[in-house]
C-alpha positions as CSV (number, residue, x, y, z in Angstrom):
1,X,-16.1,6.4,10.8
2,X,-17.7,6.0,7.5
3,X,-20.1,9.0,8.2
4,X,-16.8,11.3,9.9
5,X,-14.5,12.5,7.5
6,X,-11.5,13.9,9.4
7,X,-10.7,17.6,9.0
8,X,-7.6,17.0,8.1
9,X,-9.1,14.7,4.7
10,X,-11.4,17.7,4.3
11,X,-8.5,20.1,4.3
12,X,-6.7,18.4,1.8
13,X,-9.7,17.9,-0.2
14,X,-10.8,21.6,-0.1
15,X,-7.2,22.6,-0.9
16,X,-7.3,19.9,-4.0
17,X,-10.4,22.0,-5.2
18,X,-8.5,25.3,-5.0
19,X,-5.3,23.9,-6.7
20,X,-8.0,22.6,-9.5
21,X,-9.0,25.8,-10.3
22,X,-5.7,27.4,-10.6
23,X,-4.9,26.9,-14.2
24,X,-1.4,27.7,-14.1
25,X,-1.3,24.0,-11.9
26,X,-3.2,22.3,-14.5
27,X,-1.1,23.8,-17.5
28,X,2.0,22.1,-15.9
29,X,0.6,18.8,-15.1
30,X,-0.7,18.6,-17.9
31,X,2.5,19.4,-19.9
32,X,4.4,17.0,-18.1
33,X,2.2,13.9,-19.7
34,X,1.8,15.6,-22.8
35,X,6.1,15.3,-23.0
36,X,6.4,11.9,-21.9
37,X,3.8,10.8,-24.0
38,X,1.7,9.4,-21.7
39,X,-1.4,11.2,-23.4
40,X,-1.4,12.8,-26.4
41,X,-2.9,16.5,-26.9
42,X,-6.7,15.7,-27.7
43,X,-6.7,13.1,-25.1
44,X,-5.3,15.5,-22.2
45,X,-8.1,17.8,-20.5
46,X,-7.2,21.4,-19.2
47,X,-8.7,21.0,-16.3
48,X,-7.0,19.4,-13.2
49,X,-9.0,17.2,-11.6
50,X,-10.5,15.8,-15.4
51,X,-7.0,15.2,-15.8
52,X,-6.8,13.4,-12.9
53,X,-9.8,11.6,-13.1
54,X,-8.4,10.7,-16.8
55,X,-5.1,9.1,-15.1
56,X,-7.0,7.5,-12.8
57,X,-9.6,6.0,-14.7
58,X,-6.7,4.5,-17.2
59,X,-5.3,3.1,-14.6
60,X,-8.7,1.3,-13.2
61,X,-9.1,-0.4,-16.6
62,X,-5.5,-2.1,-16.2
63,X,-3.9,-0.6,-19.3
64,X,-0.4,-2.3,-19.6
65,X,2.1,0.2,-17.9
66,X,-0.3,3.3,-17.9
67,X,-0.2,3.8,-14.5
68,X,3.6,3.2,-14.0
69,X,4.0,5.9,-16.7
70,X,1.9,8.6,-14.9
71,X,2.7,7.8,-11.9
72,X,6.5,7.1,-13.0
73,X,6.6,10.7,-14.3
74,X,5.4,12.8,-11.2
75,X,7.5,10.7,-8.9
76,X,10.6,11.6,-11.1
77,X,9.3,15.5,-10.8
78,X,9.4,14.4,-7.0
79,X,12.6,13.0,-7.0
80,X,13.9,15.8,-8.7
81,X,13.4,18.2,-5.7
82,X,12.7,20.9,-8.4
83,X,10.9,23.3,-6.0
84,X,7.5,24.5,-6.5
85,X,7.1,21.6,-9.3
86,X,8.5,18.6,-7.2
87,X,5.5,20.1,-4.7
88,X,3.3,20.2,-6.8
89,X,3.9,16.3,-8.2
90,X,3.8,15.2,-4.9
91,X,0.6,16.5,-4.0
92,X,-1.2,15.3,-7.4
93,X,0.1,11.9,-6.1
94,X,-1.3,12.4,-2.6
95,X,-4.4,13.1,-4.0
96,X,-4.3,9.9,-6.4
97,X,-3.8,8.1,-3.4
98,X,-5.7,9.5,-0.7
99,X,-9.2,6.8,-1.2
100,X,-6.5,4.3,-0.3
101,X,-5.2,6.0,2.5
102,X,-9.1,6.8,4.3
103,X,-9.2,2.8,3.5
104,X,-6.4,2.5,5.7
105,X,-7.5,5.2,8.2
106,X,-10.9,2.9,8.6
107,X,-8.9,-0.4,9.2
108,X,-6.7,1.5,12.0
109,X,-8.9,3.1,14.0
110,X,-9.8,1.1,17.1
111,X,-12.7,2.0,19.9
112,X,-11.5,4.9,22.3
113,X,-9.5,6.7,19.6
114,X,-9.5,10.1,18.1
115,X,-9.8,10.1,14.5
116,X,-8.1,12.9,14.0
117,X,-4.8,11.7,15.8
118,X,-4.9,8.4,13.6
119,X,-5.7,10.5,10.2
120,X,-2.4,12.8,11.4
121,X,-0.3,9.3,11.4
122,X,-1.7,8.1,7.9
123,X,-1.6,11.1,5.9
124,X,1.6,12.5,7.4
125,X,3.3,8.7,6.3
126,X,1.6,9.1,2.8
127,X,3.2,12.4,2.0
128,X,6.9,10.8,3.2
129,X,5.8,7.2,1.2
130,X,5.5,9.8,-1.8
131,X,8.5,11.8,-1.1
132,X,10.7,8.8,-0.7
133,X,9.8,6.6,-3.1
134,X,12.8,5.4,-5.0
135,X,11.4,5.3,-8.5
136,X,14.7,5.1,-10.4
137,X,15.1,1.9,-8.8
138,X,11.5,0.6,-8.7
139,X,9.9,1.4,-11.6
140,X,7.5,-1.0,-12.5
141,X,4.0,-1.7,-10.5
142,X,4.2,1.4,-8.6
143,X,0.9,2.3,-7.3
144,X,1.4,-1.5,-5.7
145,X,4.8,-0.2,-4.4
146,X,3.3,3.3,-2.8
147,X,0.7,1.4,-1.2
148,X,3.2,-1.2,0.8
149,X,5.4,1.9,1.4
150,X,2.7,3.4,3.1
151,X,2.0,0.5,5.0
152,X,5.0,-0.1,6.5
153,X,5.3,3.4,7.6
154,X,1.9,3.5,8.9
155,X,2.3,0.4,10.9
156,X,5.7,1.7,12.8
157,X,4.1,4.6,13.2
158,X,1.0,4.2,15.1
159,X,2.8,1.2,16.9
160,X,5.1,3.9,17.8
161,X,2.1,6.3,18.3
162,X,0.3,3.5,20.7
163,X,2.8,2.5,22.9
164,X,1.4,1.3,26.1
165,X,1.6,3.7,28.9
166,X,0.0,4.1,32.3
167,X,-2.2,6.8,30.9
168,X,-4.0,4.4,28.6
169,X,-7.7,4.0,28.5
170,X,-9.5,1.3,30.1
171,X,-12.1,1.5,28.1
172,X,-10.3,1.3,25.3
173,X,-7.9,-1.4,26.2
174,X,-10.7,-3.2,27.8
175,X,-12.2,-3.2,23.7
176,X,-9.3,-5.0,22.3
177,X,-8.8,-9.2,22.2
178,X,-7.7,-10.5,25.6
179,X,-3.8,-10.3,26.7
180,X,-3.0,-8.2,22.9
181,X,-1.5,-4.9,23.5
182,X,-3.0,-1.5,21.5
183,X,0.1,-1.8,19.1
184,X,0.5,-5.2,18.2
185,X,-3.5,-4.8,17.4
186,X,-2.8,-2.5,14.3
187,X,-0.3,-4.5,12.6
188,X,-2.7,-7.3,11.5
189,X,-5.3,-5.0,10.6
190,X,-2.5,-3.4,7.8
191,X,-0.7,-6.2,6.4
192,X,-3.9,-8.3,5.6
193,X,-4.9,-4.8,3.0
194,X,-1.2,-5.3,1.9
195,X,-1.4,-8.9,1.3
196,X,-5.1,-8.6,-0.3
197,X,-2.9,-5.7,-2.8
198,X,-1.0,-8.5,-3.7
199,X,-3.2,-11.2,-4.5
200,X,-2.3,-13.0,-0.9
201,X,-6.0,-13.9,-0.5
202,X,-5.4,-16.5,2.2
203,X,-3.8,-14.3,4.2
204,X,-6.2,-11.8,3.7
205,X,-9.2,-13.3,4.9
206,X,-7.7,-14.3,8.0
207,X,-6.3,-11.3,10.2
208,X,-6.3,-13.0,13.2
209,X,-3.2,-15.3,12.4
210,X,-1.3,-12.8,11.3
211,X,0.7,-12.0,14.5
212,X,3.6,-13.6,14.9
213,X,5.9,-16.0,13.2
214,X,2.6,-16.2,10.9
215,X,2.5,-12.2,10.3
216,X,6.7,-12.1,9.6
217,X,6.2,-15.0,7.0
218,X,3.0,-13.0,5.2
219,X,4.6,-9.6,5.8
220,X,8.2,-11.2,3.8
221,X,6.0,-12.5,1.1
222,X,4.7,-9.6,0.4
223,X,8.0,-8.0,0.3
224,X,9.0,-10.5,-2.2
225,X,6.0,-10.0,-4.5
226,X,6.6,-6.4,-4.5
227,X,10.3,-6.5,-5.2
228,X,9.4,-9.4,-7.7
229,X,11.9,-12.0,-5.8
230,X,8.2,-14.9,-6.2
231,X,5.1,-14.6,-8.5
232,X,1.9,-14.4,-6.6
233,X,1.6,-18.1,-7.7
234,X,4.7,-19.2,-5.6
235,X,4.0,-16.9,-3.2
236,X,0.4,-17.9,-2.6
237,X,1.7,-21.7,-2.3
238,X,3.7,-20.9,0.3
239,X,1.5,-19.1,2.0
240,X,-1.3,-21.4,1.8
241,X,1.1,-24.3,2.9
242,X,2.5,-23.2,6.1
243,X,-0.2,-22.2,8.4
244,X,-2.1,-24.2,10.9
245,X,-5.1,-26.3,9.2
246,X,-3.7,-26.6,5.6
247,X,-4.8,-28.9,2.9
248,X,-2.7,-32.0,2.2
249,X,-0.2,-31.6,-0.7
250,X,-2.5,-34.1,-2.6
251,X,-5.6,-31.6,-2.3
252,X,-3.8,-28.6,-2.8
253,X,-2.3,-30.1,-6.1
254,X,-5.2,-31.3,-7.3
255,X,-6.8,-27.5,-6.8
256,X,-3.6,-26.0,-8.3
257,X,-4.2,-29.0,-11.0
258,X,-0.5,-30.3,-11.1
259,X,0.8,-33.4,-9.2
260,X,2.0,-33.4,-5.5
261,X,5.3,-33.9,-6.6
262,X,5.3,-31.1,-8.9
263,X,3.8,-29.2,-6.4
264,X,6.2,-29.9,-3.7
265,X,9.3,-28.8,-6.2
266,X,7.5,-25.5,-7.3
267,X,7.2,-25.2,-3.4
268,X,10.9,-25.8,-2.8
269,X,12.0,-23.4,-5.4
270,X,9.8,-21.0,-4.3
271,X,11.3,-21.3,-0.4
272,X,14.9,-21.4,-2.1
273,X,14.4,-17.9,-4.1
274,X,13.2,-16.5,-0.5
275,X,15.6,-18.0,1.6
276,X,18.3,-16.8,-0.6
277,X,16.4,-12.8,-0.3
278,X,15.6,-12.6,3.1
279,X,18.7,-10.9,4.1
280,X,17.6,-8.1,1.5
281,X,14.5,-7.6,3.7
282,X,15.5,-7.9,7.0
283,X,18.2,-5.5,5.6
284,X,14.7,-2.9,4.7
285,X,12.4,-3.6,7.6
């Protein structure tokens, strides 16, 4: 996989480097940040894809809301449905996000597989994730947003995509874990990267138990860390408390370094705040 690129990630790569070239692109961009102030005049390149690269490079070094306000402004352009400048937002925004989205790609493709077919799924859900995005409602950690949007579409996709059939490959079937069906396969694969986003790290390392009642509690966790219902500290405490094999409320206060009474009542309010939202995702699943 690593060594394939798919020719539809080439495609949109080759068309980046055309759209890069056409100034009258950049100019526009590059006027949008310049009006919301996201970069001033001698910060803001001419050039595309050094502007890009700019945004982008902001945003690796964690500057405090920099990368909701870029991102913030082309998904309002989006949202806007302006014509050829809501296009050309949305494709600036694919591109931000298309590393994440071969990431993905890598984690879904499974043994007897085209490529090509899985990269259709992925990108296709990436362009709707970035079309759809409700940033007038959500707009704070949106990068973290796009990325569980995508997520969720890519999963009922390709579970939708690999529906068992009579015409599926032995070989391939024969490659996945005893008595586990092509679909259910994906899921885990895709909400372990979501809960790693989200600083779920127990989860994370541990794709296997993430099917079932396990994978519903991880996958509404990181619901509630994206629509800021927990922290990641009370999310992570619940999450590290109900699965099979984990530490006595005496260790697992001691490594938090509070009491295990204290502890247990950070847990309970924790459960309380989620109980009290889980109609609100059930309601978005």
């Amino acid at each position: 996989m690593d060594a394939v690129q798919p020719t539809l990630v080439t495609r949109l790569n080759t068309e980046w480097e055309w759209l890069c070239a056409n100034r009258g692109s950049a100019d526009r961009v590059r006027s949008w940040m310049l009006d919301a102030g996201v970069l001033d005049v001698h910060q803001a390149p001419a050039d595309l894809g050094e502007l890009c690269t700019l945004l982008r490079k902001g945003a690796k070094r964690d500057e405090p809301g920099f990368i909701d306000a870029w991102m913030g402004v082309l998904l309002h352009r989006v949202s806007a449905g302006d014509g050829r400048d809501a296009d050309l937002a949305a494709r600036v925004l694919v591109q931000a996000m298309l590393p994440h989205a071969c990431g993905m790609l890598r984690g879904c493709v499974r043994s007897g597989e085209d490529i090509e077919d899985v990269a259709q799924v992925v990108i296709a859900s990436l362009w709707e994730a970035v079309r759809t995005f409700p940033i007038a409602r959500r707009p704070r950690k949106v990068a973290a947003g796009l990325r569980l949007e995508l997520w969720h579409r890519v999963s009922r996709e390709l579970k939708r995509e690999l529906a068992p059939s009579e015409h599926l490959d032995e070989t391939w079937a024969a490659a996945l874990p005893g008595g586990v069906e092509p679909e259910d396969a994906v899921e885990p694969v895709l909400l372990a990267r979501a809960a790693e986003e989200f600083g779920l790290q127990e989860a994370a390392s541990a794709v296997e138990e993430l099917e079932g009642a396990r994978g519903e509690m991880v996958a509404l966790l990181v619901w509630a860390l994206e629509c800021e219902v927990l922290t990641t500290e009370a999310a992570s405490g619940i999450c590290d408390h109900y699965r099979e094999g984990a530490p006595q409320d005496a260790a697992a206060a001691s490594a938090w370094g509070v009491s295990p009474v204290a502890l247990r009542r950070r847990r309970s309010r924790a459960v309380a705040r989620l109980r009290q939202a889980a109609p609100q995702w059930v309601e978005a699943a």
